[in-house]
N, C-alpha and C positions, 0 to 999 in steps of 0.2 A: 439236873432237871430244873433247879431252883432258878440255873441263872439264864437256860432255854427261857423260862416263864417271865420272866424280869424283861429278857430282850425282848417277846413277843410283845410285854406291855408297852413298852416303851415306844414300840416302831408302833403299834395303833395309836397311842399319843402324839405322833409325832403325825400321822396321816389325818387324825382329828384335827389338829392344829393346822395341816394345810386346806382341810375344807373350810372349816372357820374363817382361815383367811380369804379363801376366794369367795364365801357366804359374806363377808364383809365388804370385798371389794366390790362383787356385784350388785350389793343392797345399796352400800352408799356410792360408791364412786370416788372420783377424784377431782376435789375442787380444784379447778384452773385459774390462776392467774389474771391482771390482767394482760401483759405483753402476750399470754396463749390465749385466751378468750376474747379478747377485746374489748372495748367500751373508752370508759373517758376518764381523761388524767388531769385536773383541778389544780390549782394554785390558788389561795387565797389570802390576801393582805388587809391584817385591821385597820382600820381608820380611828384614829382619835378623836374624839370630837372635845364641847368647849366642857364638859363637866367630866370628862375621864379621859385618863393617860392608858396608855397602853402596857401594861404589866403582865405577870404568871398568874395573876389572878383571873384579869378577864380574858388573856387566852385559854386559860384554863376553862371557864366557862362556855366560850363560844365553841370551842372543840366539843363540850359537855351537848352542848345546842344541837350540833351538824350532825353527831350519834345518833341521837336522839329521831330526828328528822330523816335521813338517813334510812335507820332502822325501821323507819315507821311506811317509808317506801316500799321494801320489803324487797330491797339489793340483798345478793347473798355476796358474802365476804369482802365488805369494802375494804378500802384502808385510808382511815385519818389519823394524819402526824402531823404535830409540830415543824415547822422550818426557822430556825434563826428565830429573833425575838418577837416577832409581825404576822408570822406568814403561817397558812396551812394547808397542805398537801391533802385532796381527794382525792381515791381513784375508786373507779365503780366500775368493776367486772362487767362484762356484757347486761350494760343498760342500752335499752331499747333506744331511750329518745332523752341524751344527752344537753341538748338544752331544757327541756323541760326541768330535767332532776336539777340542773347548774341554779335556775330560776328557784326552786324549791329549798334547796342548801341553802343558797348565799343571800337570800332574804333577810332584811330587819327585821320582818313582822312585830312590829310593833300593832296591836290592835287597842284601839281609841274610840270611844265613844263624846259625839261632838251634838251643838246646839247651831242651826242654821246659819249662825254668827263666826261657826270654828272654832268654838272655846271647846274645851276638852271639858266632859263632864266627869268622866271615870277610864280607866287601862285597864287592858289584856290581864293585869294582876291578877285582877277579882275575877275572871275565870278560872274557874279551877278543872274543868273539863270538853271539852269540844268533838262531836262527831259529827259525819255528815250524816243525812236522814233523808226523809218525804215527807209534805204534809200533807195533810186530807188531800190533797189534788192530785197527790203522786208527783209532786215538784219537787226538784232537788232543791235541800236547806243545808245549812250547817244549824245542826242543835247543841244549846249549850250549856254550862253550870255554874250557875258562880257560889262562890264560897261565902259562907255565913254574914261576914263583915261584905263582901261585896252584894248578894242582895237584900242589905239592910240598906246600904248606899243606893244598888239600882231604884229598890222601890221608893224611895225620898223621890230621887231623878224622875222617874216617869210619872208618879204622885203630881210632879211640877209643870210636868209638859204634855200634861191630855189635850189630844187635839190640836198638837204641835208635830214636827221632825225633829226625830233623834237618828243622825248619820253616823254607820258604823264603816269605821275606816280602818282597812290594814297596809300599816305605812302613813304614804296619803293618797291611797288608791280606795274611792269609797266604794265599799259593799253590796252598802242597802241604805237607803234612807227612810224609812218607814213612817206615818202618822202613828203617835200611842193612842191605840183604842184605850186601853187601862191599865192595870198598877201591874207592873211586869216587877217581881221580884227574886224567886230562888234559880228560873230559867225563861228561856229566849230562843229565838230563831232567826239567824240570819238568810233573807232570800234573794232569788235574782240568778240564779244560776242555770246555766244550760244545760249543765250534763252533771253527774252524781260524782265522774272523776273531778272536773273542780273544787267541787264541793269537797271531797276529800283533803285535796290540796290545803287550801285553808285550814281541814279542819285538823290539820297536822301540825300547821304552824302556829294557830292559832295553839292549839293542845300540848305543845312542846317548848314552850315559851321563845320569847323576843332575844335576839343577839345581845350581848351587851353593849357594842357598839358594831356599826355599819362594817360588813365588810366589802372591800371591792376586789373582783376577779382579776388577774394580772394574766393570768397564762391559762389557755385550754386549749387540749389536743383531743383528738378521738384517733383511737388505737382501734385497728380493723381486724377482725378473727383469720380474715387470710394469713396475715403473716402467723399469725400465732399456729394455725394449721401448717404451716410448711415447717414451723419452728419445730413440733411435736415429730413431725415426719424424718424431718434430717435426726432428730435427735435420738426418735425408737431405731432406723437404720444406724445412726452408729453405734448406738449401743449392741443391736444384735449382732455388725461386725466384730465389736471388740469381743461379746461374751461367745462366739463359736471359735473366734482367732486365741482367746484364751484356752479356750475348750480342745481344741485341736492340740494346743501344745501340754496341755494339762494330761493328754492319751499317749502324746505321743513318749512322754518323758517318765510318766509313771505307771501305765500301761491300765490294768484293768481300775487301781485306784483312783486314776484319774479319770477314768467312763461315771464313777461314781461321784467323784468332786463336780464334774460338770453337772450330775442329776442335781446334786446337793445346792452349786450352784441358783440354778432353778428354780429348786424350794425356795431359795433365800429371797427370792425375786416375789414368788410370791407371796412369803412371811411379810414382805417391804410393802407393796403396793395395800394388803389388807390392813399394817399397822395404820400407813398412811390414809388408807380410807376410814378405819375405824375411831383415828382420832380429829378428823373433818379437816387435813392440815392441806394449807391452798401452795399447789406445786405454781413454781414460776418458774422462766428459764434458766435460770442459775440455779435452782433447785433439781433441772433434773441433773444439771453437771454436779452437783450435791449427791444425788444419788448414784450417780457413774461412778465416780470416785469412791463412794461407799461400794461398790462391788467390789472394786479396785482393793481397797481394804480387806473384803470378805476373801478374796481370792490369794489375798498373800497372808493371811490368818493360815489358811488352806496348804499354803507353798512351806509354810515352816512349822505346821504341823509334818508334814508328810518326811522333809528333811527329817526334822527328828526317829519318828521311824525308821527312815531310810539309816541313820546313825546306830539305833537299837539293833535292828538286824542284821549291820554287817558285823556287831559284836556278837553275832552267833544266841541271840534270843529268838523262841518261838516268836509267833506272828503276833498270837495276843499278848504274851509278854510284854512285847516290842510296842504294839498301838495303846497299852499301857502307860509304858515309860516314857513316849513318845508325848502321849497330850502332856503328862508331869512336867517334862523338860519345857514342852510348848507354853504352859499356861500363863506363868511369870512374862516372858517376852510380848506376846498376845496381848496382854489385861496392861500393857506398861503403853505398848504403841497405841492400843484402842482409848486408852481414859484420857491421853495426852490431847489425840483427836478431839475427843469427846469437851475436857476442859475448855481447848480452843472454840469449840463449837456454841458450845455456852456462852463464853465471852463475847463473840458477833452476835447471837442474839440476845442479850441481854444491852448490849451498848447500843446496836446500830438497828437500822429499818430499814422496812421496805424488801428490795430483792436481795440483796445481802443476808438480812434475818430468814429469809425464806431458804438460801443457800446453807445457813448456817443448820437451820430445822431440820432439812432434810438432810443433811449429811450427819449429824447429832443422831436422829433415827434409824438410819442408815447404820452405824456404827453399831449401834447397841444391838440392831436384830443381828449382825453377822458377827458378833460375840455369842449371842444365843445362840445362833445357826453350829460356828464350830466347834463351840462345848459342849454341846446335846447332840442334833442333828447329826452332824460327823462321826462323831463318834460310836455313835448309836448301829447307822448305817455300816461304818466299818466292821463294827463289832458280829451285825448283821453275817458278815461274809467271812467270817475269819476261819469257817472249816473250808473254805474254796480253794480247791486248787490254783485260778486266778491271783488270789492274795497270795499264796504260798510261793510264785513263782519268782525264779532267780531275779527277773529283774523289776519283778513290783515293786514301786516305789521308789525305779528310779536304782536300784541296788549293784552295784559292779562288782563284783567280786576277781581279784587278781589271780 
């Protein structure tokens, strides 16, 4: 009775566990790629100028910058890397309007406060904050903040120039030029704007600070969701050829066990897609071959569990005995092929980017749930049937007897 109660627990855990994962996967979904979604693939190259060389330091930073700006867009799942000593790779998932974002990235934004002459009074520095707004008119502004030391400095500045132009420039593209009615000190308003999306623009770049040097754009592509849609297509048909052409042979060779391994199958698919959606990880197309391959895995976990039993029963043990001794023998072999994967997997993504890493991701995930799947799940399931005549029969599992 003890161990009726144990199995019944066990298979509601495990039915738990598959709603969860499809309550996962249809909350959040599966972030795509860009080569599946589409959008636009960036290159960009520092420029040195005469007071800075080109190092890890200020790459470092302008990569820090492009996040920044970037994120502030409100793209979901860019990807910025590094290339070689110079250079850095954008890509931005299904953006709407690819030069606009390219303009927004690769910007200096350097922002300068100038005297009608073009002398610089003060920099973007002494900002310490910037959003877009409205004024009393309902006009799109950028509104700003500057920081302690900055308007101690602004208010000296416009103390100087009442009744003058103070031109606010970002880059050398001027703003606004405004007459100072009076002593502007802790905040300001940049105007002149059409629309509140502008305004935003600036007040991004303005708000996420200046490059540390210029960079120029070398290489831009825009990648089209068509292909990405035919890619998904070819790839769920062959995967569902492989998993029924698996499936077929999985019945035909071990007869009701294997009606089972295909359910289990299944499950594993969809333990995979809810992992994948619950941890927000962005599929690309060598990621799904990542995941095919991970079935691949799951299914020879499957193939040498069942050997095993197959081995236990022709030595004349009951069924459960046999699916006992069977995962015992299995688990050593299992946990040796799956961690070696697993090592490998790490190592691609920990060295490399881009689709590579995303190939490595999902196949790394891939690997761990169909270890779960056939030390719990499998097991559980066989256990499930082990008074069936089905299981019991001569050649379950594949069994010949001479």
């Amino acid at each position: 009775m003890r161990f009726k109660q144990k199995r019944r627990i066990k298979l509601i855990f495990i039915i738990a566990l598959v709603g969860f994962a499809v309550f996962l996967y249809s909350y959040y979904g599966i972030n795509l790629g860009l080569d599946l979604k589409g959008g636009a693939h960036i290159v960009l190259q520092a420029q040195p100028t005469e007071d800075r060389e080109i190092n890890d330091e200020v790459m470092s930073g302008i990569v820090s910058v492009i996040e920044r700006r970037v994120n502030q867009l409100g793209l979901t799942e860019p990807v910025i890397q590094r290339e070689g000593s110079n250079r850095i790779i954008v890509e931005l998932p299904a953006v709407d309007s690819p030069n606009e974002a390219i303009n927004t990235i690769g910007r200096t934004a350097v922002l300068t406060f100038r005297n009608s002459s073009g002398e610089v009074l003060m920099t973007g520095e002494a900002v310490e904050d910037a959003r877009a707004d409205y004024d009393q008119y309902g006009r799109s502004v950028v509104s700003f903040q500057l920081t302690d030391e900055g308007a101690e400095k602004f208010a000296n500045i416009t103390r100087q120039y009442i009744g003058r132009k103070i031109g606010i420039y970002l880059d050398d593209e001027i703003l606004t030029n405004p007459v100072v009615q009076s002593v502007i000190e802790e905040q300001g308003q940049i105007t002149g704007y059409e629309s509140a999306e502008a305004a935003q623009k600036d007040a991004i770049l303005i708000r996420e600070g200046a490059l540390p040097v210029p960079v120029e754009m070398i290489e831009t592509r825009t990648v089209g969701p068509t292909l990405g849609k035919i890619s998904i297509q070819k790839s769920i048909k062959a995967g569902l050829i492989g998993l029924i052409l698996v499936s077929i042979y999985m019945i035909f060779y071990y007869r009701f066990p294997g009606v089972l391994a295909a359910i289990i199958l299944a499950i594993y698919g969809l333990f995979l897609l809810g992992t994948m959606a619950g941890l927000q990880a962005t599929l690309t197309l060598p990621g799904i071959a990542g995941l095919i391959l991970s079935i691949g895995m799951a299914v020879d976990a499957n193939i040498i569990i069942f050997e095993r039993i197959k081995d236990e029963r022709k030595s004349g043990k009951t069924i459960r005995a046999a699916i006992d001794a069977g995962f015992k023998r299995a688990y050593t072999t299992i946990v040796d092929a799956n961690v070696t994967t697993i090592i490998t997997a790490l190592i691609l993504a920990y060295f490399t980017s881009g689709t590579v890493r995303g190939f490595a991701v999902t196949l790394g995930i891939g690997v761990v749930v169909s270890m779960f799947t056939a030390f719990f799940v499998t097991k559980n399931v066989l256990e499930l049937f082990t008074g069936s005549n089905l299981m019991s029969e001569e050649k379950a599992f594949g069994v010949r007897r001479g």
